[in-house]
N, C-alpha and C positions, 0 to 999 in steps of 0.2 A: 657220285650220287648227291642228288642236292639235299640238304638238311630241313624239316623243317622248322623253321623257327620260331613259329608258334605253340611248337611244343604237341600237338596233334598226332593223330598217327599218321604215319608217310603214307603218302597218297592218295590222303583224301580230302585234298583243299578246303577251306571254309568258305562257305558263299556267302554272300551279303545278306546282312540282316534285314527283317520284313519290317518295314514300319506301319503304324496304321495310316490309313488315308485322312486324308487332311479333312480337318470338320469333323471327325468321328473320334466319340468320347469313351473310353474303356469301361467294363462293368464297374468297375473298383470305384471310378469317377462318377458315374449316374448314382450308385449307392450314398457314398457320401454327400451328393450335392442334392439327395432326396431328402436324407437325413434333417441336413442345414434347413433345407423347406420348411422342414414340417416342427424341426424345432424352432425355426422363425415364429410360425402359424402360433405357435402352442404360446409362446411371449405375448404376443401380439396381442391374444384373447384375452390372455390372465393381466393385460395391464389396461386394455380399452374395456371388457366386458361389464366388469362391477360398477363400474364408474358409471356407465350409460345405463345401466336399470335403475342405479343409484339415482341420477339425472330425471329419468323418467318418474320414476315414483315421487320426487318433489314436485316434479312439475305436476300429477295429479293429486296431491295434495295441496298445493298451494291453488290448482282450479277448484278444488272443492271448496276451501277456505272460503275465495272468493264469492262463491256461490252463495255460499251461509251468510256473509258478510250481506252482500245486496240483498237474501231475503231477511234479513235484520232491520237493514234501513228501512224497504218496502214497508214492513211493519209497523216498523217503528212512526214513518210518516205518517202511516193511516191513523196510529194511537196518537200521534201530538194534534192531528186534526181534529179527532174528536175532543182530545179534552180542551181544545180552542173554541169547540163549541160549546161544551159546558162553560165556559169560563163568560162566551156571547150570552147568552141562555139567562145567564146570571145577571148581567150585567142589565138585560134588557128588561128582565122581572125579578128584583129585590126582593119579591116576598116567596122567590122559589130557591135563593141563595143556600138557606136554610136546609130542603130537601135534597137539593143538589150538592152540597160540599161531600158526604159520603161516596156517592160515585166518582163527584170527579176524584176524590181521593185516591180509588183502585186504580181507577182511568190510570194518571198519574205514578203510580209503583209499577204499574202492568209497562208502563213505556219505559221505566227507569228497566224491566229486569231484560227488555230487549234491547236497551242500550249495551246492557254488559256484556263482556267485561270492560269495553275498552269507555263508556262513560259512565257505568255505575258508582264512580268516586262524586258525579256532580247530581246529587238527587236535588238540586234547589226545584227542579220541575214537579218533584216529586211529591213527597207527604201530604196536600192539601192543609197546610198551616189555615189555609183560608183561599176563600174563593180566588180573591182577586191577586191572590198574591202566586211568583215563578210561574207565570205563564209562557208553556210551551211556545216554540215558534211551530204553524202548522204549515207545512207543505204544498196542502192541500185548500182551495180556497173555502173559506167557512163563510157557509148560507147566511145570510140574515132570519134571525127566530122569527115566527109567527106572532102577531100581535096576542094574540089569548093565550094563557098561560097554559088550558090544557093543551091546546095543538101545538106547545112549545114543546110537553111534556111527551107529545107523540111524534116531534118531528126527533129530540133524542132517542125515543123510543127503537126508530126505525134505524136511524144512524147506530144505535149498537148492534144491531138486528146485521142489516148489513156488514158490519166489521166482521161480525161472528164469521158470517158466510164465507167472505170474503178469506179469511185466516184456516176454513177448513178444508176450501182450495187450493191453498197453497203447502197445504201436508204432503203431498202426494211428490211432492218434487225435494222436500227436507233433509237434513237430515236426521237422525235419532233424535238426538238431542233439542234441537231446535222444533221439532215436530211435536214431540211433549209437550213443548213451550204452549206455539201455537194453539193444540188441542185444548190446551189447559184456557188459556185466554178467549180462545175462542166461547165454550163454557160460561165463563163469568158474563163476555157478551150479553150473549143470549139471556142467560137471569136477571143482568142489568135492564133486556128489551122488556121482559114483560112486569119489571118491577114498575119500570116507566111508563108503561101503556096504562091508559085511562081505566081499565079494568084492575089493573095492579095497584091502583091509589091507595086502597089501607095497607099498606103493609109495603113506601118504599125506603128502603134501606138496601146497601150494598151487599151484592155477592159476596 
């Protein structure tokens, strides 16, 4: 009688072991290799995610910035124009120098506070020490004054008239802060228009 040597019970041979078909992966194996998946996904997120809204949110604040920034200048240009014209105004009627230094004085702080922050350290444009003195550079090309004093008086008239307007157009696109600014300047404009206007003659003196 033959022995078996595998130790088995006699007779009943062991047949060949099943293997799995080639290309086919076991439960045990898709579980763990789903695992590794999905704890990839979960790194991935927690190391790209913060960073890109982080990314994101500067980049809409630095557009905003910018935004403020150009309606600053915008501004700003239109204010050193006008007070180029006060400074023309002056120059071309001596005996209105007198009337006109208290305007252009606001003129003059109004452009300094939309320069700020980044050139409210240089007010030499600013204070109206005297007419002729820190004249703005203006952007914007400045009219030749009317030969009579009063149509000089009305052509600033209307130049602050239109700033006004002009600065309460451009509220609607501001931001908070900037929007105050405008609103506020715009304002003094406007009181400057009709202090200037031929009807406003007793009583011109600054906003």
């Amino acid at each position: 009688m033959r022995r078996n040597v595998t130790g088995g019970p006699p007779g009943k041979p062991e047949g060949p072991a099943v293997a799995s078909p080639p290309g086919t992966l076991s439960r045990r194996s898709l579980l763990s290799a789903g695992g590794a998946l999905t704890a990839a996904g979960v790194l991935t997120a927690g190391c790209t995610g913060a960073p890109r809204g982080e990314r994101a949110e500067h980049r809409q604040e630095d557009g905003q910035a910018r935004a403020e920034r150009r309606l600053r200048e915008q501004a700003a240009a239109a204010g050193a124009a006008l007070l180029a014209r006060y400074d023309a105004t002056a120059a071309a009627h001596p005996a209105l120098a007198g009337t006109l230094a208290p305007h252009r004085a606001v003129t003059a702080a109004h452009l300094d506070a939309l320069r700020a922050p980044a050139e409210a350290g240089r007010s030499g444009n600013g204070s109206g020490a005297g007419m002729r003195g820190g004249n703005a550079p203006a952007a914007h090309p400045v009219p030749e004054p009317p030969a009579e004093p009063e149509a000089a008086l009305a052509a600033l008239a209307e130049a602050e008239q239109g700033l006004a307007e002009s600065r309460l157009a451009a509220l609607a696109g501001a931001p908070p802060a900037t929007a105050r600014l405008l609103a506020s300047l715009a304002a003094a404009n406007a009181v400057r228009s009709r202090l200037l206007a031929p009807s406003g003659a007793a009583e011109r003196s600054p906003a």
